[in-house]
FIGUTOR-57637 format. One record per residue (C-alpha): x, y, z; residue in three letters; residue number from 1. Coordinates in steps of 0.1 Angstrom, whole numbers, plus 5000, padded with zeros to 4 digits. Layout:
N
      x      y      z   rest    nr
      X      Y      Z    ALA   NUM
...
// end
This chain:
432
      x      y      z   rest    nr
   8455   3539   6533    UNK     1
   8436   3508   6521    UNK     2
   8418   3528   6497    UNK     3
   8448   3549   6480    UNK     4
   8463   3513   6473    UNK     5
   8439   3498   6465    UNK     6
   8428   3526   6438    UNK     7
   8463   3521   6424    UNK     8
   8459   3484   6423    UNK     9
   8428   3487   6401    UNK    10
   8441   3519   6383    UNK    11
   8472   3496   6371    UNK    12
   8450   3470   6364    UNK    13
   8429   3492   6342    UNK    14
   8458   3506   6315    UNK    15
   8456   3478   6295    UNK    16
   8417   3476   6293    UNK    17
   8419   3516   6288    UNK    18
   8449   3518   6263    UNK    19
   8438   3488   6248    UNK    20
   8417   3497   6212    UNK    21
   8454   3518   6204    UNK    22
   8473   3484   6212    UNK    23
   8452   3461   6191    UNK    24
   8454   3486   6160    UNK    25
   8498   3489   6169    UNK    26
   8506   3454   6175    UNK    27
   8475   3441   6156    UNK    28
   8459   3418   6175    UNK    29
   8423   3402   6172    UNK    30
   8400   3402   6198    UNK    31
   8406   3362   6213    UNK    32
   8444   3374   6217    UNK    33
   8433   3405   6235    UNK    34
   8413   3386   6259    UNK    35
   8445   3360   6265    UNK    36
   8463   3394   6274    UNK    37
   8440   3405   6294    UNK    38
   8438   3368   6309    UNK    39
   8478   3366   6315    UNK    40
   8470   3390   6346    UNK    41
   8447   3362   6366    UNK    42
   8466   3332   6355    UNK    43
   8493   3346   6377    UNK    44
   8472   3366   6401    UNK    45
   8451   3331   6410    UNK    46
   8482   3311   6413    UNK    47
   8497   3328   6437    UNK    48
   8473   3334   6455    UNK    49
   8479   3306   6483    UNK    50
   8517   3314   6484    UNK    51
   8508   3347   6492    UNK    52
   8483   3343   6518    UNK    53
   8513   3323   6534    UNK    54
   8535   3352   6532    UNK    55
   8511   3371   6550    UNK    56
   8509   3349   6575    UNK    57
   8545   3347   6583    UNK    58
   8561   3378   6574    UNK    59
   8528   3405   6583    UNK    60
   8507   3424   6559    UNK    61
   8533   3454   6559    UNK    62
   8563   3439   6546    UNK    63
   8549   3420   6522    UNK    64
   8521   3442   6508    UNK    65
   8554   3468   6506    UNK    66
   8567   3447   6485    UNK    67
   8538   3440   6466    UNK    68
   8532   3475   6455    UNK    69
   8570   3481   6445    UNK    70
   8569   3454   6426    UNK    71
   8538   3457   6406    UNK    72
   8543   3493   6400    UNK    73
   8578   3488   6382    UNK    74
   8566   3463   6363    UNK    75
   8541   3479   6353    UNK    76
   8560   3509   6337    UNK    77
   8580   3483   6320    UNK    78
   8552   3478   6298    UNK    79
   8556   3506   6283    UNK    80
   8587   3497   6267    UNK    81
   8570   3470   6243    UNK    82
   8562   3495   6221    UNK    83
   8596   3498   6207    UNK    84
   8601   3456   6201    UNK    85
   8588   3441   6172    UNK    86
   8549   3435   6165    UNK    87
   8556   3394   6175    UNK    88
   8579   3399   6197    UNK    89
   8556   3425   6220    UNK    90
   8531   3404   6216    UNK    91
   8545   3376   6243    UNK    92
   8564   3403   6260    UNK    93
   8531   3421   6269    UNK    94
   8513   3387   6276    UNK    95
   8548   3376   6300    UNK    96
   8547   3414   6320    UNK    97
   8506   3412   6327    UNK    98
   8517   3375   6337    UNK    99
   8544   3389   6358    UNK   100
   8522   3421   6372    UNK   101
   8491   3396   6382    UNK   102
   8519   3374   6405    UNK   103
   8529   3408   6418    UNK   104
   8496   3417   6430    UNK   105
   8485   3387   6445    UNK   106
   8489   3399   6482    UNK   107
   8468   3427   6478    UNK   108
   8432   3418   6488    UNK   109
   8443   3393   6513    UNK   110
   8464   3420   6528    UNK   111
   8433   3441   6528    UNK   112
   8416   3414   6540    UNK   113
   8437   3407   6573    UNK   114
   8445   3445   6582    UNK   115
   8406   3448   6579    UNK   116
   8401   3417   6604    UNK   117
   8428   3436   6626    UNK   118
   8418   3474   6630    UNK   119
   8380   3470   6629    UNK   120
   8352   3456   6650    UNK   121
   8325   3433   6638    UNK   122
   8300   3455   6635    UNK   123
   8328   3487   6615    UNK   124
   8342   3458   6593    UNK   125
   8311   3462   6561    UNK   126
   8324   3499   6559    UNK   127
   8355   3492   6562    UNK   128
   8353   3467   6535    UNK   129
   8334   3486   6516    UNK   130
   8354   3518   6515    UNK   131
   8384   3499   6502    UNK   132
   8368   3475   6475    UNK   133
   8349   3504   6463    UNK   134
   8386   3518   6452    UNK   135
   8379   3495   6424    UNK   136
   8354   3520   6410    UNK   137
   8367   3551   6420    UNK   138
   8402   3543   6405    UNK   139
   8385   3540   6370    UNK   140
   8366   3574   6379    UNK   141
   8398   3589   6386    UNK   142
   8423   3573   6363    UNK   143
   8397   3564   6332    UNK   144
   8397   3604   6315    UNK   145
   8434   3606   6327    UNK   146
   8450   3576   6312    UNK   147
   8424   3584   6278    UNK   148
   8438   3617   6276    UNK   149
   8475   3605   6284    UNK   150
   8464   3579   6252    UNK   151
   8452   3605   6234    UNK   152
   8477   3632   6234    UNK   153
   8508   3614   6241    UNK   154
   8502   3573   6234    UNK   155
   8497   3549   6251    UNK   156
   8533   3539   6265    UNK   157
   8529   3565   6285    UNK   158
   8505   3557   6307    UNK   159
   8521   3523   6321    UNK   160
   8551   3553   6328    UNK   161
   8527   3575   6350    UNK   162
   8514   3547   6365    UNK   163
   8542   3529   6372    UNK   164
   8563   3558   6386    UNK   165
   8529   3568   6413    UNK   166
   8531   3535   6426    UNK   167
   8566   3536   6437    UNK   168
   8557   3566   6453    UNK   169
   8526   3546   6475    UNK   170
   8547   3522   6479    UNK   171
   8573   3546   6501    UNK   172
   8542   3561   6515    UNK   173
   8529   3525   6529    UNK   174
   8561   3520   6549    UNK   175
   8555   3552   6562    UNK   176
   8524   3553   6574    UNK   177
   8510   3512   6583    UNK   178
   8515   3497   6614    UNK   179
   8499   3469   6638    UNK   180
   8473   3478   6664    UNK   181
   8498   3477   6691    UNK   182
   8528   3490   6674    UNK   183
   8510   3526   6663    UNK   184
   8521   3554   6675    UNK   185
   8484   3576   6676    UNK   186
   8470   3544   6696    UNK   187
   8459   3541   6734    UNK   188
   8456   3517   6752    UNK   189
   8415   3525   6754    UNK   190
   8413   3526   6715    UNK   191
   8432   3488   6711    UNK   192
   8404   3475   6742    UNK   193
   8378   3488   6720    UNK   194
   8384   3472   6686    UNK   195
   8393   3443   6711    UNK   196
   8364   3436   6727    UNK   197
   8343   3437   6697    UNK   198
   8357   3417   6672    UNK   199
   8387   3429   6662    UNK   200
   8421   3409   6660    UNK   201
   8445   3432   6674    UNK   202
   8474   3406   6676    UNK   203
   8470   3388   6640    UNK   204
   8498   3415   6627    UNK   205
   8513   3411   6659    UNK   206
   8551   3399   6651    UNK   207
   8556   3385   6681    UNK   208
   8524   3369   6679    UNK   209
   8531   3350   6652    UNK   210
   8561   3340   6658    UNK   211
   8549   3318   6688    UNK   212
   8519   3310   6667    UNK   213
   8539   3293   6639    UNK   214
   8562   3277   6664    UNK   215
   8529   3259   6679    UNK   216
   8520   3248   6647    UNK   217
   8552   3235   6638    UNK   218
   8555   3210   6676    UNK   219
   8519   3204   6680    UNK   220
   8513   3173   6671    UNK   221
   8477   3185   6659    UNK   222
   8482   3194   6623    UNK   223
   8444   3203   6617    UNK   224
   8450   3240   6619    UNK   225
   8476   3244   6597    UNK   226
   8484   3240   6565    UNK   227
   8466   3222   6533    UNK   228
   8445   3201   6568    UNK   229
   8433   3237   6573    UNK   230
   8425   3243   6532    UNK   231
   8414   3207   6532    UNK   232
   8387   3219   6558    UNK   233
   8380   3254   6545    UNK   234
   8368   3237   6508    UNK   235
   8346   3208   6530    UNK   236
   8328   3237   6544    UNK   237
   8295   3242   6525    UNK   238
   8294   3279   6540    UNK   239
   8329   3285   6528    UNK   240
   8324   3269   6493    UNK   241
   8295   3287   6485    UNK   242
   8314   3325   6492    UNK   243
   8341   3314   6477    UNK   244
   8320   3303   6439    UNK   245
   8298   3333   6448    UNK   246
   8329   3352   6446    UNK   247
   8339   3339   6417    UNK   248
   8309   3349   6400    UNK   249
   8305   3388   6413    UNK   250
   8341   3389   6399    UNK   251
   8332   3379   6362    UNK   252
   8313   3412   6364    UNK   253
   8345   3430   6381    UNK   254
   8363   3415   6354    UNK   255
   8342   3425   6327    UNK   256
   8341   3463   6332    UNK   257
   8379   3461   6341    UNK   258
   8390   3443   6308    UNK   259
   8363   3444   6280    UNK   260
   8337   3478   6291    UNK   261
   8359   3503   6278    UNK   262
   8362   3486   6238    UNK   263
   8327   3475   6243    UNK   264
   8321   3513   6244    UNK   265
   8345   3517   6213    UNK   266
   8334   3489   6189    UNK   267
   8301   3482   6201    UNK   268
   8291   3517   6205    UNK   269
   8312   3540   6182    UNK   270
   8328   3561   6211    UNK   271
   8361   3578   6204    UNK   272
   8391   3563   6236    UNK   273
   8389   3600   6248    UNK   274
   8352   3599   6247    UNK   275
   8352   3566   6262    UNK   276
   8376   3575   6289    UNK   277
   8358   3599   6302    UNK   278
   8320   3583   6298    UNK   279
   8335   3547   6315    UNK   280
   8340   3569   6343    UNK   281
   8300   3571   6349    UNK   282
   8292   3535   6360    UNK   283
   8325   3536   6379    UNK   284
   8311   3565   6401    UNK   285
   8276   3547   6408    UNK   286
   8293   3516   6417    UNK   287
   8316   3536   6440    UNK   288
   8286   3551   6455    UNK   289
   8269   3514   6454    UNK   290
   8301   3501   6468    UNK   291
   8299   3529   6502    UNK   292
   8255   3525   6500    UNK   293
   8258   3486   6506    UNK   294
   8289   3487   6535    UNK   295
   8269   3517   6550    UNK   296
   8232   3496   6551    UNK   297
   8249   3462   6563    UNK   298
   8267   3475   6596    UNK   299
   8234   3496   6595    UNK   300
   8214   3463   6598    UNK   301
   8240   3447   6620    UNK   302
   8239   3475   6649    UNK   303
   8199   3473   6647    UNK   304
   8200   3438   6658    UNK   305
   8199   3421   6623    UNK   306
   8219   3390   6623    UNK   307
   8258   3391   6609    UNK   308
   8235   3366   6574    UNK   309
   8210   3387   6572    UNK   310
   8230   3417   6571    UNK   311
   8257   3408   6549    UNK   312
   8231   3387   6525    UNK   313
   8202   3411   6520    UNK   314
   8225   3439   6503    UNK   315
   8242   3414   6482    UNK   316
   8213   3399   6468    UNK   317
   8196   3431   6463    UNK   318
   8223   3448   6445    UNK   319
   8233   3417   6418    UNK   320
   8198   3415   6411    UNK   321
   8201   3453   6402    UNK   322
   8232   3441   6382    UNK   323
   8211   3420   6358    UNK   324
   8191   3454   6338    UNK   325
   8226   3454   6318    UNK   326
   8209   3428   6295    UNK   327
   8187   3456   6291    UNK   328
   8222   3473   6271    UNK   329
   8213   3447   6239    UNK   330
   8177   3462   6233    UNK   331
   8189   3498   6232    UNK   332
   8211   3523   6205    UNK   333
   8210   3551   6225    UNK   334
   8245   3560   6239    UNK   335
   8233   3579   6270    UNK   336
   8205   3551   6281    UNK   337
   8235   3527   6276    UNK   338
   8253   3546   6298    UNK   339
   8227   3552   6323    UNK   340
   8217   3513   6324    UNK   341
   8255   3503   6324    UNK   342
   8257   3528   6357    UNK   343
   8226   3511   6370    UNK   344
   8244   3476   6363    UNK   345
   8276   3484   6383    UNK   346
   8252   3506   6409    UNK   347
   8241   3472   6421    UNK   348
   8270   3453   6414    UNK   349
   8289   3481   6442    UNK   350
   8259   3475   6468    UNK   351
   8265   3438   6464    UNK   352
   8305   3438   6466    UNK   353
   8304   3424   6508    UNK   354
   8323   3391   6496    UNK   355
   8352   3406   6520    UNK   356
   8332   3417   6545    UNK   357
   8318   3379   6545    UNK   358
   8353   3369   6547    UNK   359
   8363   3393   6576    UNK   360
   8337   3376   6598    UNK   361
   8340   3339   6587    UNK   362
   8376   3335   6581    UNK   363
   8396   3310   6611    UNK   364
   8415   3334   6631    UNK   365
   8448   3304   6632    UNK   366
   8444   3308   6591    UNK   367
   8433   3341   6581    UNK   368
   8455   3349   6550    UNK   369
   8450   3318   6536    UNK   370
   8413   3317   6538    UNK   371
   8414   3350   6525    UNK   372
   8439   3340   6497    UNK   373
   8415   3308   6492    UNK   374
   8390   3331   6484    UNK   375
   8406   3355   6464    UNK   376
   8419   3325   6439    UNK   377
   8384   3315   6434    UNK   378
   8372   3352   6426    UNK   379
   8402   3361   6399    UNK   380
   8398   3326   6388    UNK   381
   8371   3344   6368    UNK   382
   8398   3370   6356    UNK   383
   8413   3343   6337    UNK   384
   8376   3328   6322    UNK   385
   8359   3360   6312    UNK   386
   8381   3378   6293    UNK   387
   8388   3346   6274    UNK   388
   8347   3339   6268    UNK   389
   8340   3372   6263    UNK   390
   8367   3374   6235    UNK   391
   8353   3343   6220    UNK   392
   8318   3354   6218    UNK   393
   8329   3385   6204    UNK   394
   8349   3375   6177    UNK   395
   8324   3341   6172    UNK   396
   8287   3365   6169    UNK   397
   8306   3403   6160    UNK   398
   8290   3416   6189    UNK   399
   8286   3424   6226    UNK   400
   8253   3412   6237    UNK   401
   8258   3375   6244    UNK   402
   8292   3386   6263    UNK   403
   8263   3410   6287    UNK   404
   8239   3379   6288    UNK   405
   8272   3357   6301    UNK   406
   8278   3382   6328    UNK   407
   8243   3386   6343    UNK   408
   8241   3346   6345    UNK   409
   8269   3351   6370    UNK   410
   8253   3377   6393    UNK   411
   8218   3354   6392    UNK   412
   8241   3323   6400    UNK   413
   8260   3341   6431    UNK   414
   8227   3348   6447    UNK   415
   8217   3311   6443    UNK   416
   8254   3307   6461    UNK   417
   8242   3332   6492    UNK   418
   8205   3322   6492    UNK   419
   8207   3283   6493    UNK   420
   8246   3275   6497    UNK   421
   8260   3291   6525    UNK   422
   8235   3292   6550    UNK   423
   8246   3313   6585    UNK   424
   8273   3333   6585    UNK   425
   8294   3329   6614    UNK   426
   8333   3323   6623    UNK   427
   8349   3293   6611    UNK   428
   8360   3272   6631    UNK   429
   8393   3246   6627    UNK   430
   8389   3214   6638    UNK   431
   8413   3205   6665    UNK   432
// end
């Protein structure tokens, strides 16, 4: 279920970057106040990150991430509507509903995040991780030729209306479907000892649970593990500081292939949007496949003795390095070798993705959502910076290839973060 919303997370997230050569040329807009657009998404995501993680924490992933999807999805089919105002006037409507749509989402990966922690041991939690952050390629797979073709045949209105109207539908299906450990009905009582006894937090979604925890927190006199004590002491750690920066540089690549990839393949390289739809869907299939490889070969390690560092750290720094041969893009006319480096790129770039894994096994147990949402507002803090520089250098040299050389600096510098920054990997602890 993690993956099917999380696909339509990213699949929502990708109708502007996918429609958005048709919108430039209908409301005329040059490429710096395209990358503001596509900006207005993690201004919004970032900042509310933190309330969200709260949310979590009080009200349960399954309320709150309910309410997430509905309200993301109908905003999202809203967008379609700014095609009928006037060319100024969409302009700030379109920037104000990817605003609105970013704050709607916010919940999402620290939802993920927290059920993760919940259902799966230690040693299950890479896969786990894995399988849903790899929806993030196999949405564009999936949705790239679709919402192209939808552009294509009908405009590009159209495809915030499809997409908003299949996430209301998820969203019914969540409620259905998502419950705690202890509250599903398929689980015995030797399943929930299981997950128990090796890692898992069967209890964190735990109403009850959490109920007497925040009461606790609210008499103890103790305020350390609550919080801003408890952020205050999650950004003094180095080992938390340097996931959370290393985060925020794997996601200026996320944010690149999300936003910009699809008119890099239009402008830079000549590609009609059906064309582009469909051949965007390449890299997004080997990073999917990257994404799945570098879960798989981490619990691998993990269950041959490796440590939970070396585990985690060896695909990660493996697969960004792999990340870097996009540079390779700028030296090359070929369409096809582009394609086949660019697939390369986000190969490595999947393989690498184990930032939530990291946070699975690091994140306090007394603040789980808000580490989580700690490090998710660090991450998308680069959804606000790279469609902005990217736009800029664009517009500033009248091409691509210093926009690929930006983005590769930001894989090298989150494998300085894992090599020398964050040292062992291992639970954090609160102070009392």
């Amino acid at each position: 279920m993690l993956f099917l919303v999380t696909t339509i997370n990213y699949a929502d997230r990708a109708t502007i970057s996918i429609t958005g050569s048709s919108i430039q040329k209908a409301l005329h807009i040059s490429p710096v106040e395209m990358g503001y657009i596509f900006s207005s998404f993690a201004w919004a995501y970032v900042i509310a990150q933190i309330p969200s993680g709260w949310l979590l924490d009080r009200f349960g992933s399954k309320r709150v991430y309910a309410f997430s999807i509905f309200f993301w999805s109908l905003l999202t089919a809203v967008q379609g509507l700014v095609a009928a105002l006037p060319v100024g006037v969409a302009f700030a409507t379109l920037f104000l509903m990817r605003f609105l749509v970013g704050a709607a989402e916010a919940p999402a990966f620290p939802g993920n995040a927290r059920l993760t922690a919940t259902w799966f041991p230690t040693a299950e939690r890479g896969t786990a991780s894995a399988i849903f952050n790899s929806a993030q390629y196999f949405a564009t797979v999936l949705f790239s030729p679709i919402m192209g073709w939808i552009t294509h045949t009908y405009g590009w209105p159209h495809v915030f209306y499809a997409m908003g109207a299949l996430g209301i539908l998820v969203a019914a299906l969540w409620l259905k479907t998502v419950y705690a450990p202890r509250q599903h009905p398929l689980a015995n009582e030797a399943e929930l000892r299981y997950i128990a006894d090796n890692g898992a937090m069967v209890d964190l979604e735990d109403r009850q649970v959490a109920k007497e925890r925040r009461a606790l927190q609210t008499h103890t006199k103790n305020a350390g593990t609550h919080g801003r004590h408890a952020l205050a002491q999650l950004l003094k750690s180095r080992m938390m500081l340097g996931v959370f920066i290393a985060q925020y540089c794997i996601t200026t690549l996320t944010y690149f292939f999300l936003t910009w990839f699809p008119i890099y393949l239009v402008q830079e390289r000549h590609m009609s949007i059906l064309k582009a739809g469909v051949v965007a869907s390449i890299p997004a299939i080997a990073g999917f496949l990257g994404g799945l490889l570098g879960g798989v070969v981490s619990d691998r390690l993990m269950k041959h003795g490796f440590s939970t560092s070396t585990a985690r750290k060896v695909p990660i720094v493996v697969g960004l390095l792999l990340s870097t041969c996009m540079i390779a893009c700028n030296y090359v006319d070929n369409q096809w070798l582009v394609i086949g480096i660019m697939a390369a790129a986000f190969f490595g770039k999947g393989i690498g993705a184990l930032g939530w894994a990291v946070v699975s096994d690091t994140a306090p147990k007394q603040a789980s959502g808000l580490c989580a949402a700690l490090f998710n507002t660090f991450g998308n803090t680069a959804g606000i910076t790279t469609p902005i520089v990217i736009g800029y250098l664009v517009q500033g040299t009248g091409s691509f290839a210093a926009a690929l050389v930006f983005v590769s600096a930001n894989a090298l510098i989150a494998i300085v973060c894992y090599v020398f920054v964050v040292g062992k990997i291992e639970r954090f602890e609160l102070a009392e």
